[in-house]
PyMOL commands that place a pseudoatom at each C-alpha (Angstrom):
pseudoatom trace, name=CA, resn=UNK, resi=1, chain=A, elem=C, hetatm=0, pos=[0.153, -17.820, -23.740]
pseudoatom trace, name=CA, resn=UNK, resi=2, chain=A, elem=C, hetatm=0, pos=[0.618, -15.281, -26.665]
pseudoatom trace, name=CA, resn=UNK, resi=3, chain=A, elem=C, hetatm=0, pos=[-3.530, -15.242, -26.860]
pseudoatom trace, name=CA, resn=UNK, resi=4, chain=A, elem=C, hetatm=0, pos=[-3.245, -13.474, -22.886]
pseudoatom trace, name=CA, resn=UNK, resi=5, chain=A, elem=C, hetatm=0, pos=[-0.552, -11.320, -23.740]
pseudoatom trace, name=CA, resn=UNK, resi=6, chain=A, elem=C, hetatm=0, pos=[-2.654, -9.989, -27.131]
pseudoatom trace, name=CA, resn=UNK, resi=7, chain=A, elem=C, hetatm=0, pos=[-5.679, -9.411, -24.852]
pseudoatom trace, name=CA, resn=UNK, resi=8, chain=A, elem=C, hetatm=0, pos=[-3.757, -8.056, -21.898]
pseudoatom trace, name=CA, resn=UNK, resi=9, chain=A, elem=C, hetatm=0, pos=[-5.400, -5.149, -21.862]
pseudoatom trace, name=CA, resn=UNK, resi=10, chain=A, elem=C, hetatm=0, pos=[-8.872, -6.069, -22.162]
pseudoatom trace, name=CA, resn=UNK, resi=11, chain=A, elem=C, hetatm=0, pos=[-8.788, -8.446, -19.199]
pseudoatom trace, name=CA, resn=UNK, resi=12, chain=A, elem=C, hetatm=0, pos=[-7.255, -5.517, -17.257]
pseudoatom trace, name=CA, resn=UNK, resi=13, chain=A, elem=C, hetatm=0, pos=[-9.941, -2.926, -18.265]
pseudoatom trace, name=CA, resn=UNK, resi=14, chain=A, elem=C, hetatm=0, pos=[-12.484, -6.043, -17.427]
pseudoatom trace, name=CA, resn=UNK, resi=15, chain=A, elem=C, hetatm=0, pos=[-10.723, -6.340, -14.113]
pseudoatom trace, name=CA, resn=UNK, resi=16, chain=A, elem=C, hetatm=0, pos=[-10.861, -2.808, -13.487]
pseudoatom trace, name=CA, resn=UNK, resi=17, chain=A, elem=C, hetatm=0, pos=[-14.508, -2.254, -14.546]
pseudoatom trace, name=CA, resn=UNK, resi=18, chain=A, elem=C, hetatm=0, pos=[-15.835, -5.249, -12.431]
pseudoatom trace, name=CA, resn=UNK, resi=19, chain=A, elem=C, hetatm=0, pos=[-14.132, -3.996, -9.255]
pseudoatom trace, name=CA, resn=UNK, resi=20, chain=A, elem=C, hetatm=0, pos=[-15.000, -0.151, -9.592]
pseudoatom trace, name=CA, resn=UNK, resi=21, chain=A, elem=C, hetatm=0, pos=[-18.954, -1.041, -9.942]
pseudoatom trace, name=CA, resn=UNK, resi=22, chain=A, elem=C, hetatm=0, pos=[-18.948, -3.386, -7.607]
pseudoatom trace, name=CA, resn=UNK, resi=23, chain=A, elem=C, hetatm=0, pos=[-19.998, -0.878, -4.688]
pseudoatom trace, name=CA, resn=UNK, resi=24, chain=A, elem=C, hetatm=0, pos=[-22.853, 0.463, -7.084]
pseudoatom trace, name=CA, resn=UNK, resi=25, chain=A, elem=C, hetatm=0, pos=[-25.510, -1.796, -6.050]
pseudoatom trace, name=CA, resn=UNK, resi=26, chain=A, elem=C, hetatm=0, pos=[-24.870, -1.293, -1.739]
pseudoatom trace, name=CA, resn=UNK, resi=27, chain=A, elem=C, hetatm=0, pos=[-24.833, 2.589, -2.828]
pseudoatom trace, name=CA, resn=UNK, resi=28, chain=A, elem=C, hetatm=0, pos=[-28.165, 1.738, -4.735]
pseudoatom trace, name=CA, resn=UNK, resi=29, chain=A, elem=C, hetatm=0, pos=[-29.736, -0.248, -1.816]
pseudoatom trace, name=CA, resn=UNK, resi=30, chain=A, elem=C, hetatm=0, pos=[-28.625, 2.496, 0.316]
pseudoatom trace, name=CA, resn=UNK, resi=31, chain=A, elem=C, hetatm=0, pos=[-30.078, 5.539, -1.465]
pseudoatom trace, name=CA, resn=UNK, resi=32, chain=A, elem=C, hetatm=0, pos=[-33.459, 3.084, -1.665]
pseudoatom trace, name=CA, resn=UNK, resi=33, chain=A, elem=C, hetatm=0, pos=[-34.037, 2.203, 1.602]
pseudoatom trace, name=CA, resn=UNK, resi=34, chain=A, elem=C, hetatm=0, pos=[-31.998, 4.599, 3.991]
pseudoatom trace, name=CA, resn=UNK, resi=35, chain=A, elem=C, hetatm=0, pos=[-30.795, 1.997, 5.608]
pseudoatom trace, name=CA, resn=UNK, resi=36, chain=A, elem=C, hetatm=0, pos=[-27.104, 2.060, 6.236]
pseudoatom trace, name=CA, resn=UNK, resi=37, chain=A, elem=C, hetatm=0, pos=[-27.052, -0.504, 9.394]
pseudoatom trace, name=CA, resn=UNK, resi=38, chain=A, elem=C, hetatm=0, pos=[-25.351, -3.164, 7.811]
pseudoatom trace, name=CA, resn=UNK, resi=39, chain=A, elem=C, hetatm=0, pos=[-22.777, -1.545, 6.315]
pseudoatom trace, name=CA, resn=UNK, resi=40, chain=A, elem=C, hetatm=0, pos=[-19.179, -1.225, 7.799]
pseudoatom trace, name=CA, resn=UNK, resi=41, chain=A, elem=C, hetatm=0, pos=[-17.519, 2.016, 7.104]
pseudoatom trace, name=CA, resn=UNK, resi=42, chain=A, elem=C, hetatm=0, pos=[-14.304, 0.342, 8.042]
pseudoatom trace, name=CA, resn=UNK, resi=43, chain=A, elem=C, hetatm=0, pos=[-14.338, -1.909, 5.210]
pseudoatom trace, name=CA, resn=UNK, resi=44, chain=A, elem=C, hetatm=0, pos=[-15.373, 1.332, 3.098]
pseudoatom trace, name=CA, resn=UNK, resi=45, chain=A, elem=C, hetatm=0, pos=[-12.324, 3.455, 4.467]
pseudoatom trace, name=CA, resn=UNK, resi=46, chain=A, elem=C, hetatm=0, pos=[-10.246, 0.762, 4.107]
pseudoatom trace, name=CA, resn=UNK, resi=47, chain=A, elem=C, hetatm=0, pos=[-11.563, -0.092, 0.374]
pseudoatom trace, name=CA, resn=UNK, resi=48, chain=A, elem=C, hetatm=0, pos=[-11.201, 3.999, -0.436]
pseudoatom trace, name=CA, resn=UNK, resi=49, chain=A, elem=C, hetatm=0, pos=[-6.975, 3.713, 1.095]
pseudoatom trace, name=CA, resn=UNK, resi=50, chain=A, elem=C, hetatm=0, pos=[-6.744, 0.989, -1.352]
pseudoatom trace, name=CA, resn=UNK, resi=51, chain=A, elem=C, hetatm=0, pos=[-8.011, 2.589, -4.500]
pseudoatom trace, name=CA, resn=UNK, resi=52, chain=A, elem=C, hetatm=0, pos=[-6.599, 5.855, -3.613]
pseudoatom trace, name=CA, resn=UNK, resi=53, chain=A, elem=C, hetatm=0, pos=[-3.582, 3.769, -3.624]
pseudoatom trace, name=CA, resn=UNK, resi=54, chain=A, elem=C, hetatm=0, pos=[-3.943, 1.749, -6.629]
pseudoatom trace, name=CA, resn=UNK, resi=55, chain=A, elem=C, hetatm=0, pos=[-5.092, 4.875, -8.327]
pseudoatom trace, name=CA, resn=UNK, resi=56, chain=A, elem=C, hetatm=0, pos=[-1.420, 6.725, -7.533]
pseudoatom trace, name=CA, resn=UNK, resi=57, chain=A, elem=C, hetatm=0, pos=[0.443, 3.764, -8.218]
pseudoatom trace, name=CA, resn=UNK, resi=58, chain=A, elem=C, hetatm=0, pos=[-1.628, 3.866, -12.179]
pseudoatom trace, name=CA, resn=UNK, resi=59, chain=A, elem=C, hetatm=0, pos=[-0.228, 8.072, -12.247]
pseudoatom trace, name=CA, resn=UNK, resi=60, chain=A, elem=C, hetatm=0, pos=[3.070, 6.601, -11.390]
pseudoatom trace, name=CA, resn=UNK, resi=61, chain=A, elem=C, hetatm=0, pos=[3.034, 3.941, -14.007]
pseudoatom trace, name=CA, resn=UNK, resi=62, chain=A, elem=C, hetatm=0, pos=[0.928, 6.707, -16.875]
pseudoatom trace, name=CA, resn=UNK, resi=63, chain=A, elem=C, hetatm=0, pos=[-1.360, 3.404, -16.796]
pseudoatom trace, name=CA, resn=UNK, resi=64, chain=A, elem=C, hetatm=0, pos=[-4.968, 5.214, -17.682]
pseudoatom trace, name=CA, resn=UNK, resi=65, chain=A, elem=C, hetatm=0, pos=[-7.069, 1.751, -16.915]
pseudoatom trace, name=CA, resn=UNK, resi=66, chain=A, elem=C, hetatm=0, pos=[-5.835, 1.805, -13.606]
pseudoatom trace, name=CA, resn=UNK, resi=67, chain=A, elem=C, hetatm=0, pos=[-5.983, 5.317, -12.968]
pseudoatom trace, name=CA, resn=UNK, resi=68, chain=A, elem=C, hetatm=0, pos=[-9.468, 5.860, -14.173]
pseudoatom trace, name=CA, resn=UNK, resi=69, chain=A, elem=C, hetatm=0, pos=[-11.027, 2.687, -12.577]
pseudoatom trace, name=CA, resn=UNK, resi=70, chain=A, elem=C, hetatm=0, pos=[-9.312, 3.474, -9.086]
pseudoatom trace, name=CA, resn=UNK, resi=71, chain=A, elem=C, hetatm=0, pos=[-9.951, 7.091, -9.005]
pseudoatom trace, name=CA, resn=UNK, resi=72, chain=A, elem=C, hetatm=0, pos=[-13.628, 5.707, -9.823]
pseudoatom trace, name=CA, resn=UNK, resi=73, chain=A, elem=C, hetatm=0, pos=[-13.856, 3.239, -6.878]
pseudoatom trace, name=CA, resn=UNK, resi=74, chain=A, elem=C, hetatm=0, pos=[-12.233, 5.671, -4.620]
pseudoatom trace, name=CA, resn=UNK, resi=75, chain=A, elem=C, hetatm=0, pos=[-15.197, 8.276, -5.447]
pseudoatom trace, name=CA, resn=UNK, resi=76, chain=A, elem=C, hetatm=0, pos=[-18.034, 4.827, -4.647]
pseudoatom trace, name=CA, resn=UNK, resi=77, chain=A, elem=C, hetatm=0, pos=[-16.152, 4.643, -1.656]
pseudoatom trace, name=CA, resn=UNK, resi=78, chain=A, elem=C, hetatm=0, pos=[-16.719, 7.962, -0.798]
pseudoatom trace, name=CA, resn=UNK, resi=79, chain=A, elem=C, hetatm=0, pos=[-20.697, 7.655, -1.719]
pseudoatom trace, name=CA, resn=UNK, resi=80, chain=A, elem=C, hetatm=0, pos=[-20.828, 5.150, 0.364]
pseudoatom trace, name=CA, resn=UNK, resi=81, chain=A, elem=C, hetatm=0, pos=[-19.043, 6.489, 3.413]
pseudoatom trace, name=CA, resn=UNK, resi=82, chain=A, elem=C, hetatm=0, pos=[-20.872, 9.762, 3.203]
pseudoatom trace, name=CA, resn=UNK, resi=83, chain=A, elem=C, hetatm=0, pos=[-24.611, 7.920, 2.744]
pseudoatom trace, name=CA, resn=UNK, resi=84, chain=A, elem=C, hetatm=0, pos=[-23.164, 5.831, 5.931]
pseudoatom trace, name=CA, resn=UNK, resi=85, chain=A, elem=C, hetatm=0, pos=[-23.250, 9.001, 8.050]
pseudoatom trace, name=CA, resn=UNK, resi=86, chain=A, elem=C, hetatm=0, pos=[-26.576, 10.783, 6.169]
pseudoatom trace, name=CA, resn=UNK, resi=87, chain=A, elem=C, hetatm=0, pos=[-28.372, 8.069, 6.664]
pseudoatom trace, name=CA, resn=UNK, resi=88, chain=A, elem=C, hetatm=0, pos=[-26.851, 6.136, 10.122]
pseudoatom trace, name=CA, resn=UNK, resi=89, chain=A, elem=C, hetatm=0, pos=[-29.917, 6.486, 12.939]
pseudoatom trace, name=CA, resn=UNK, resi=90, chain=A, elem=C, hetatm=0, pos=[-29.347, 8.709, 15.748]
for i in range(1, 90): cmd.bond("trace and resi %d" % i, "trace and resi %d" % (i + 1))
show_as sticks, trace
zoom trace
């Protein structure tokens, strides 16, 4: 148990890294193929409330790995919503 606590904040930057790219490769596909069909901008909007969230709960706790990797996924979220409505078909 003392081996978690010492790398505490490595598996939380880990954590944080994993989840903030994990919208990179839809935004890649997207940007590709301008294709934006199959992707729900509910689940984006609801994704970009939840970092925004997480994001102000990191400036409430002065916690930079959660600030910076939530204020990162918010701005994919974004990307993503925007490239939802450049690219949707008319």
């Amino acid at each position: 148990m003392d081996l978690i606590k010492e790398y505490q904040i490595y598996i939380g930057i880990a954590a944080g890294v994993l989840t903030a790219i994990s919208a990179i490769p839809q935004i890649v596909k997207a940007l590709k193929t301008k294709k934006v069909d199959h992707v729900s901008p509910i689940m984006f909007i609801i994704l970009a409330l939840g970092n925004g969230l997480w994001a102000f709960y990191g400036m409430l706790l002065n916690d930079w790995p959660i600030i910076i990797t939530n204020v990162f996924s918010f701005c994919m979220d974004i990307l993503m919503l925007i490239l939802k409505f450049l690219y949707k078909k008319k």
